[in-house]
C-alpha positions as CSV (number, residue, x, y, z in Angstrom):
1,X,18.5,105.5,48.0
2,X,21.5,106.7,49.6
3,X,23.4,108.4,47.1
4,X,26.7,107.4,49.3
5,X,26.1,103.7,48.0
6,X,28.8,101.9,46.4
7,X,29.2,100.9,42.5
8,X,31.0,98.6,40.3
9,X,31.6,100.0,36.5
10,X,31.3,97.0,34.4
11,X,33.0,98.5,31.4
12,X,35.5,101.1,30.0
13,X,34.1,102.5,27.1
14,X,32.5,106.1,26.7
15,X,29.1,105.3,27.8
16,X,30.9,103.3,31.1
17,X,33.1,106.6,31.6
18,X,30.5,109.4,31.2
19,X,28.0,107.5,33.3
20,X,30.5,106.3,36.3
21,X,31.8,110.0,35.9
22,X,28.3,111.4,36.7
23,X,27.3,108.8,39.2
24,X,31.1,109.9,41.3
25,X,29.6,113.7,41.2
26,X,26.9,112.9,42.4
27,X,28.4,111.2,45.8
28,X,28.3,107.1,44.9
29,X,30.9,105.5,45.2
30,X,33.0,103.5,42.3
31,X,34.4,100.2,44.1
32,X,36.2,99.1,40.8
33,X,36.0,99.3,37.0
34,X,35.8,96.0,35.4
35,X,37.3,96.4,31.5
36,X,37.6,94.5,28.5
37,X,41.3,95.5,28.3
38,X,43.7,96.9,30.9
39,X,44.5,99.8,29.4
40,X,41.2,100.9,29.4
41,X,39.9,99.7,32.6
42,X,42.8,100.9,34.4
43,X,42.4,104.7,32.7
44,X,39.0,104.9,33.8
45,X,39.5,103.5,37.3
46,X,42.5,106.3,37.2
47,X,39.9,109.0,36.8
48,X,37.3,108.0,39.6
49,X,40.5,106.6,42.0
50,X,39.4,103.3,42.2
51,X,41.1,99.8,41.7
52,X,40.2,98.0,38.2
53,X,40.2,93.9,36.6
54,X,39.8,92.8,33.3
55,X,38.4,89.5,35.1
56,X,34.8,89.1,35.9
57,X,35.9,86.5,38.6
58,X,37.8,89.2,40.3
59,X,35.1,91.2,40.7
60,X,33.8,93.0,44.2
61,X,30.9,91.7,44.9
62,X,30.5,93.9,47.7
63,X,29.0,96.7,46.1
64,X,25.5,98.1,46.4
65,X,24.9,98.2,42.6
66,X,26.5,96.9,39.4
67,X,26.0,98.6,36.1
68,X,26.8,97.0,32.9
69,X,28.0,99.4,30.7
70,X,29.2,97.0,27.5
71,X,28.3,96.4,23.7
72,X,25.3,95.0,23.4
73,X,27.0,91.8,22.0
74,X,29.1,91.3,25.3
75,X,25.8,91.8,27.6
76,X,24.8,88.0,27.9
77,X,28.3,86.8,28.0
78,X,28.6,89.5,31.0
79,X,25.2,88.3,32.8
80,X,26.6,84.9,32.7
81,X,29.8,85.4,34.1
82,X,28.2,87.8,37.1
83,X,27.6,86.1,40.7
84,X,26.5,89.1,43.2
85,X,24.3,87.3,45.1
86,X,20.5,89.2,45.1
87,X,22.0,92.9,44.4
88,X,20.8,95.4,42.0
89,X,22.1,95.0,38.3
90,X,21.1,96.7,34.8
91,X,22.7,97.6,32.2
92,X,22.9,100.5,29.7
93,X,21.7,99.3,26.2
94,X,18.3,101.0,24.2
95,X,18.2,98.6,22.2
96,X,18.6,95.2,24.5
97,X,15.2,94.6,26.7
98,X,15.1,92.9,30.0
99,X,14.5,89.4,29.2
100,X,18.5,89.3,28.4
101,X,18.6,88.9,32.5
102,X,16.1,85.8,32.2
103,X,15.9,84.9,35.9
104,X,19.3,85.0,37.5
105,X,18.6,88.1,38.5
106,X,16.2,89.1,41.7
107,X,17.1,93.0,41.0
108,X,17.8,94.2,37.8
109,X,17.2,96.3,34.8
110,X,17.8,98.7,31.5
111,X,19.0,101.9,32.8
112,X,19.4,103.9,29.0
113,X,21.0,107.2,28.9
114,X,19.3,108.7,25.3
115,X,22.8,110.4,24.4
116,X,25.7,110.0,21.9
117,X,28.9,109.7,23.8
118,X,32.6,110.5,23.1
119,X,35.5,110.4,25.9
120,X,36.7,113.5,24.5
121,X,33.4,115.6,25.2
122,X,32.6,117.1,28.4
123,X,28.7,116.6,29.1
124,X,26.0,117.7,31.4
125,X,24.6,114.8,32.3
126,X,21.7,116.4,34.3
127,X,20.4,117.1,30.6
128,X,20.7,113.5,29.2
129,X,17.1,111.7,29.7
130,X,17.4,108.2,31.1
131,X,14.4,105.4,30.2
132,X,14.2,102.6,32.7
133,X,12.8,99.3,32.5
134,X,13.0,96.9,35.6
135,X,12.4,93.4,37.0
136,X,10.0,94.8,39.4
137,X,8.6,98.0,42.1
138,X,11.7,97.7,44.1
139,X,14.1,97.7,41.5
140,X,12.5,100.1,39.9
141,X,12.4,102.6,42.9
142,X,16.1,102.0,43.6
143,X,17.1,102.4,39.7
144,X,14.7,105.7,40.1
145,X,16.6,107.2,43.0
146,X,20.0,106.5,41.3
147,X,19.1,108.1,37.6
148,X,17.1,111.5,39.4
149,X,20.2,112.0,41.4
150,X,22.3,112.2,38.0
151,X,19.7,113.5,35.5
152,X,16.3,115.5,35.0
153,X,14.7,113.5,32.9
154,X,13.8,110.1,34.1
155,X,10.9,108.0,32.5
156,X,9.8,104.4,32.9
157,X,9.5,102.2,29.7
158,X,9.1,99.0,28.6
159,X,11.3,96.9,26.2
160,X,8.4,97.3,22.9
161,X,8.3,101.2,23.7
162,X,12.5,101.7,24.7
163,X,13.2,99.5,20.8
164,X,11.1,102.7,19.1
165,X,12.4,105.2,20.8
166,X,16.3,103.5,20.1
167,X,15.5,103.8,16.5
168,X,14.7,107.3,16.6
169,X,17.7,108.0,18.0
170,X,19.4,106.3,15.6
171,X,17.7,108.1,12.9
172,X,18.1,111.4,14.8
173,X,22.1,111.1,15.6
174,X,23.9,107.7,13.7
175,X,21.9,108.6,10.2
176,X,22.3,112.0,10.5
177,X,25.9,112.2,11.2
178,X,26.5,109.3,8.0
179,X,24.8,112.5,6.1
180,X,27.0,114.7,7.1
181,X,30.0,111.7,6.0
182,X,28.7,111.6,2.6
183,X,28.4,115.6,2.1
184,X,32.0,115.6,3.6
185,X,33.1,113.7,0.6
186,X,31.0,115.4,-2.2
187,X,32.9,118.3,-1.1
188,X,36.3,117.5,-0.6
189,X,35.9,116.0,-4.3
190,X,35.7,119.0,-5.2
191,X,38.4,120.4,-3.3
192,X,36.2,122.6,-0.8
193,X,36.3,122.2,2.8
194,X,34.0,120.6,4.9
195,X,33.3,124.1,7.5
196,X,31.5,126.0,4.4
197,X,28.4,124.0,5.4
198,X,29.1,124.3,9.3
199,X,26.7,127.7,9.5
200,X,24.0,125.9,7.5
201,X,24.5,123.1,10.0
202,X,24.3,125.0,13.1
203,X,21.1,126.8,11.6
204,X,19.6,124.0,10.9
205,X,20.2,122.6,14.2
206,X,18.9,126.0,16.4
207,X,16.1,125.7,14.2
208,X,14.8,122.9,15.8
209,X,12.3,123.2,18.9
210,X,11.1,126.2,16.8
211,X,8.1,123.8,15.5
212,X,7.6,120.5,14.3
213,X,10.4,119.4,12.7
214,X,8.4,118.5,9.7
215,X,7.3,122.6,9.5
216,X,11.1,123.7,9.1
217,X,11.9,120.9,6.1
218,X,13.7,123.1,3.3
219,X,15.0,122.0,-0.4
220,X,13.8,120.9,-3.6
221,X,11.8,117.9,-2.4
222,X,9.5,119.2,-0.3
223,X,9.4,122.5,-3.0
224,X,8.2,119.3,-5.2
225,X,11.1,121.0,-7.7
226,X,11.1,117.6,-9.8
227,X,13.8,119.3,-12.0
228,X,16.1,120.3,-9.6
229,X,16.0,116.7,-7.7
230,X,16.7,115.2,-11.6
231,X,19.5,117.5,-11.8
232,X,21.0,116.5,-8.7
233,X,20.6,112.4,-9.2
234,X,22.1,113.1,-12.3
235,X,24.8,114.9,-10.9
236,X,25.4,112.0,-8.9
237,X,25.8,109.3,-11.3
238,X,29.7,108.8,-10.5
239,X,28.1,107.5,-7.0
240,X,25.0,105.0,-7.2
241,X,24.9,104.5,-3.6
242,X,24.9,108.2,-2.8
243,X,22.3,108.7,-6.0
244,X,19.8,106.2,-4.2
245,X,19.8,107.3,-1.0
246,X,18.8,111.0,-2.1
247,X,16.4,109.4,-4.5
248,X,15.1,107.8,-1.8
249,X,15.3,110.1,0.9
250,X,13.9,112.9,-1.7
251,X,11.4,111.0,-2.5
252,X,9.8,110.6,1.6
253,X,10.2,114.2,2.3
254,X,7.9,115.0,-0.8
255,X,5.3,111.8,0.2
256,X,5.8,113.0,4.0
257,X,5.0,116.5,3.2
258,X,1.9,115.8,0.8
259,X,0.3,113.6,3.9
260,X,1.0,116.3,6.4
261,X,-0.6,119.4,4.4
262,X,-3.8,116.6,2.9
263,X,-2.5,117.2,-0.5
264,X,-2.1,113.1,-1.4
């Protein structure tokens, strides 16, 4: 595909600005931004110099390719309201498979960027792996042409294998961060600030690629120090919610490492 082709950016949020950013450096070109609200459509079409509508019945329907780039809740609300004729569509969500198009669509598909995103971060996006699912082999080679020209990681999936890998990520970024949430307020109630874990944080982090994740587990649980863990819960009485997820996480690391070394 000609990476001159035209786009509309349907969407304003971080995922809609990061990927239009990326898909304007690599030469396509953004015909319009179609937001929720105009403040936010019209800073995004601001950025790629484009024209913007908060109306999907404004839309240019003369572009090459639309991507919807929305909360997953707004996706078949979107589809619906979209009349572009036979041209290529898909949207952005991992965890949202193709049937959401049913058969409106002659062209379409998932197009799922595996990163977290923030406006306020600057990103490579050559280094953010993108998983595609599509209606069919010339979707598919179109969406193909569009992701390699953006990023170096492009892998076809399907809707049963994108849902698993979705929930890793989720376990891998969204439940990782909530940890760092809850060991932000143990500390602060104790009047320490949150950047005396930051180095242990950042160690644990380069750490990883080193081996198997599972190799590099540290702590008590997967010590099996049972006295240590019943000091900590304990410890944690003053917050049940906090004192049942460690039991529980706790608890998985110990079973997790038992079945990886074969001593169950």
């Amino acid at each position: 595909m000609d990476p001159r082709q035209s786009f509309v950016i349907i969407g304003a949020g971080n995922v809609a600005s990061h990927l239009a950013g990326a898909l304007a450096s690599a030469a396509y070109r953004p015909l319009q931004v179609v937001g929720r609200s105009t403040s936010a459509a019209k800073e995004l079409a601001d950025t790629l110099d484009t024209t913007y509508t908060v109306s999907l019945n404004e839309i240019n329907t003369q572009a090459d390719f639309y991507v919807v780039a929305v909360n997953d809740d707004a996706i078949p609300k979107v589809l619906s309201g979209l009349k572009i004729n036979d041209k290529l569509v898909f949207h952005t969500s991992g965890s949202t498979g193709i049937s959401v198009f049913g058969n409106k669509f002659t062209r379409c598909g998932v197009f799922y960027p595996l990163q977290t995103f923030s406006k306020n971060r600057v990103l490579d996006f050559h280094e953010v792996p993108l998983f595609i699912e599509s209606s069919g082999p010339e979707a598919y080679e179109a969406m193909t042409e569009i992701a390699k020209n953006i990023s170096r990681y492009v892998r076809p999936v399907d809707s049963a294998l994108l849902e698993k890998i979705h929930i890793a990520a989720v376990f891998a970024c969204n439940f990782t961060n909530h940890m760092y949430v809850i060991a932000e307020d143990l500390v602060n109630e104790i009047q320490v600030p949150f950047e005396i874990l930051l180095p242990l944080i950042r160690e644990t982090f380069l750490k990883l690629g080193s081996g198997p994740p599972a190799s590099l587990q540290t702590g008590p649980a997967v010590r099996g120090d049972v006295k240590i863990i019943e000091k900590h819960r304990k410890s944690l009485e003053n917050h049940p919610e906090y004192q049942k997820i460690y039991t529980f996480v706790s608890q998985n690391i110990l079973e997790l490492h038992k079945k990886n070394t074969g001593n169950e």
